[in-house]
C-alpha positions in Angstrom: 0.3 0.6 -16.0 -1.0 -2.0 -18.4 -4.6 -3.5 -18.3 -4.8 -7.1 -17.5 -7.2 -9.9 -17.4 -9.3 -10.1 -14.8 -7.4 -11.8 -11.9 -7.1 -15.3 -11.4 -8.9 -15.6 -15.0 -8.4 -18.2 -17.7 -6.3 -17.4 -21.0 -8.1 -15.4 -23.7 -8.3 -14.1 -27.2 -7.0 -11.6 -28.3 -10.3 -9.8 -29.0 -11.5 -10.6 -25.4 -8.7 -9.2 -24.1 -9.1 -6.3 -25.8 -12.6 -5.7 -24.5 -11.1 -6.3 -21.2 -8.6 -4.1 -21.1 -11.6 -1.0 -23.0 -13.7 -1.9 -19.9 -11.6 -1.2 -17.4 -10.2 2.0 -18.9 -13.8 2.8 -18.9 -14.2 1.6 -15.3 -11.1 3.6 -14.2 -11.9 6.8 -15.8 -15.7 6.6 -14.7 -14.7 6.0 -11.3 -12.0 8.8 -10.8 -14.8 10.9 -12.2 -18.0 10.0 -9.8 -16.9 7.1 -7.5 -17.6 3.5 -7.1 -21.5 4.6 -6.7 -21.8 4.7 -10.4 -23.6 2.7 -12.6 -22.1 -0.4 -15.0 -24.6 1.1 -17.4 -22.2 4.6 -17.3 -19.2 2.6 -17.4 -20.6 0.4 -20.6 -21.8 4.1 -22.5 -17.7 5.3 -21.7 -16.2 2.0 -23.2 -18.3 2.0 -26.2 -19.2 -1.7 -25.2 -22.5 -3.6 -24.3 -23.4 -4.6 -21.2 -23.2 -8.0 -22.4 -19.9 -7.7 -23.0 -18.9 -6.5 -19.9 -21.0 -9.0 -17.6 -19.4 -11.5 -19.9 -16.0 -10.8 -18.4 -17.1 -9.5 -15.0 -19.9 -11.2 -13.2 -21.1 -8.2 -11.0 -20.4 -4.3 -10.2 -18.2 -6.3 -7.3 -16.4 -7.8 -9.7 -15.3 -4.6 -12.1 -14.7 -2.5 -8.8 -12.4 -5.1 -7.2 -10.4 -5.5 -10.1 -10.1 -1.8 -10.8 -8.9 -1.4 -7.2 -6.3 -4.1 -7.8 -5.3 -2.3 -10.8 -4.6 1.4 -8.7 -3.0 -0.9 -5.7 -0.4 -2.9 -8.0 0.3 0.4 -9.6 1.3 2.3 -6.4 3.1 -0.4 -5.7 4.8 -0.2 -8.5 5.3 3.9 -8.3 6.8 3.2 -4.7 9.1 0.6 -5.7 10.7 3.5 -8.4 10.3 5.9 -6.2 13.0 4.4 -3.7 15.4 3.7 -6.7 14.9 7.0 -8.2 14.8 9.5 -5.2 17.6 10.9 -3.5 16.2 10.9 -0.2 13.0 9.1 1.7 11.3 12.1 2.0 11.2 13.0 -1.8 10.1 9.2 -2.1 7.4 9.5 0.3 5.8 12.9 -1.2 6.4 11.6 -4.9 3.9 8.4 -3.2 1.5 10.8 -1.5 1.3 13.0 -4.7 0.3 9.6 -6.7 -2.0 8.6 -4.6 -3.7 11.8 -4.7 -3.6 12.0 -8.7 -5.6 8.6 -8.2 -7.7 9.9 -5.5 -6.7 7.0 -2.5 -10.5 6.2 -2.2 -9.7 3.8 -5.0 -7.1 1.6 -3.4 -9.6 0.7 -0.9 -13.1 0.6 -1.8 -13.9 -2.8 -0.2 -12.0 -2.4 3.1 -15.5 -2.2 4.7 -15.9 -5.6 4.0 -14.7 -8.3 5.9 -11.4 -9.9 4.5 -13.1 -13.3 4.1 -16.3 -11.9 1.5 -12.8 -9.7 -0.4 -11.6 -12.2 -3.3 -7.9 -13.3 -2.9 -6.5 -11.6 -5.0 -7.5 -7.8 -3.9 -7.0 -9.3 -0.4 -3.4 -10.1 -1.8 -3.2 -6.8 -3.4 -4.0 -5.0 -0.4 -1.8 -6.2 2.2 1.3 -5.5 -0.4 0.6 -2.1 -0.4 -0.2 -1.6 3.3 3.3 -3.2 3.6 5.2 -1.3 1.3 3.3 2.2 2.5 4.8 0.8 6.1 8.5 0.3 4.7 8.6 3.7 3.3 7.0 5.1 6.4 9.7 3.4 8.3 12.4 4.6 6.0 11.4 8.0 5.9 10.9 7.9 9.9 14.8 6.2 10.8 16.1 9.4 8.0 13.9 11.9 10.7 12.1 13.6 7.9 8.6 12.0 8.4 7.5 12.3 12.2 7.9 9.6 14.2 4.4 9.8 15.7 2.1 8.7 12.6 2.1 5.4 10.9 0.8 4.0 8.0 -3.2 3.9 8.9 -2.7 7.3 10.0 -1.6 8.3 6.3 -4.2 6.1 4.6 -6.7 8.0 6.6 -5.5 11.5 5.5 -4.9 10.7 2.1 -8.7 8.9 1.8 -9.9 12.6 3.4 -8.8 14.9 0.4 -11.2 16.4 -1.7 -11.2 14.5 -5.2 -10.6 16.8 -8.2 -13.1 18.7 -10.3 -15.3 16.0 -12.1 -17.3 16.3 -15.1 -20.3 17.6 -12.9 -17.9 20.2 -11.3 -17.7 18.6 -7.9 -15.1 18.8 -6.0 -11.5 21.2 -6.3 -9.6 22.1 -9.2 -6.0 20.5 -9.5 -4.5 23.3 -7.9 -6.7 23.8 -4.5 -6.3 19.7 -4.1 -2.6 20.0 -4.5 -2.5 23.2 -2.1 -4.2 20.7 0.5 -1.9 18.4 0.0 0.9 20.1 0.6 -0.4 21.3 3.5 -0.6 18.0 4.7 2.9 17.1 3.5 4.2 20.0 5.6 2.1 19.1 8.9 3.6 15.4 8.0 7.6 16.7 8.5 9.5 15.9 11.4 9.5 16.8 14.0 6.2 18.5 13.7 5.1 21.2 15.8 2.1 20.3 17.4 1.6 17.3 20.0 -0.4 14.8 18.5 -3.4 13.9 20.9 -4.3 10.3 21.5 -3.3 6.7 19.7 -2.4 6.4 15.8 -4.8 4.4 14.0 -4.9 0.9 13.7 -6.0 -1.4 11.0 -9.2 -2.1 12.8 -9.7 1.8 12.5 -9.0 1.5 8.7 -11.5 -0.4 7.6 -14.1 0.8 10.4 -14.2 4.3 8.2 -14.4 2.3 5.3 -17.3 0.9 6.3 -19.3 3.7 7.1 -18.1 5.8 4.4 -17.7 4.0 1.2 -20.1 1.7 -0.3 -20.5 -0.6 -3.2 
């Protein structure tokens, strides 16, 4: 996906955008690596920029992290709208999604759900809702074909996906490649309809969504 602007931002050089477009590379790659809990000061030593430069074109941590988030949500947007096209079936569609999101570690697409929608800017408000919605049209799809099981929805998956181990960082925490995609398909296969085992109490609910958010995740 291509680097843009910061959202909702004014027209700029071609230099600027540049040094937009090196910081949030940065920003991305620092935050797959260690999380949102990093420091700007790590993310301005990985772009090779000052941190002038970087509070030039975003105001606060808030700022960067929001518009990174925006960046992984449009993008899986993007990967589910080929996905459909491309795929013969709803359920390749839905595990070529879930295997995405993993790559990305799903942390990233929302690491200001623990906030309330009104302190979230627009934009990753915006941002988030698409993707909620287009997670719940392929859940939906893959649900009337009776490959995904009819008892999970979409908060359900968001909650699962959030729950996987990242992949090793440069610190060496968390699994290799290969143990996170084991887990994952482990998952995938629990996920298959009709499923074997009687799933105890409600599915999630929005409300539970940005609950866990709130306790787990911090900015």
């Amino acid at each position: 996906m291509s680097e843009v602007a910061p959202s909702g931002a004014r027209p700029q050089r071609a230099d600027a955008r540049e040094n937009v477009q090196q910081i949030l590379r940065a920003a991305r790659a620092v935050f797959a690596d260690r999380g949102y809990e990093v420091s700007i000061e790590e993310v301005a030593r990985r772009s090779g920029l000052g941190m002038g430069t970087i509070y030039r074109h975003f105001p606060n941590k808030r700022a960067l992290v929001e518009e990174v988030a925006i960046g992984h949500m449009r993008e899986t947007c993007e990967v589910l709208a080929r996905a459909l096209a491309e795929e013969p079936d709803a359920w390749s569609a839905f595990t070529r999604v879930m295997r995405h999101m993993a790559e990305v570690r799903s942390s990233q697409l929302f690491p200001v759900s623990r906030r309330r929608t009104t302190e979230s800017g627009p934009a990753l408000v915006a941002a988030r809702n698409a993707l909620l919605s287009d997670l719940d049209g392929l859940v939906g799809r893959a649900q009337r074909e009776g490959s995904l099981r009819a008892d999970v929805n979409t908060y359900d998956l968001v909650l699962m996906m959030v729950s996987l181990p990242p992949r090793i960082a440069d610190d060496g925490a968390g699994l290799s490649a290969d143990l996170t995609g084991r887990q994952l398909s482990v998952l995938l296969d629990g996920l298959r309809a009709p499923g074997a085992e009687h799933l105890p109490g409600s599915a999630a609910t929005r409300p539970d969504l940005d609950e866990f958010f709130r306790t787990r995740f911090g900015i």
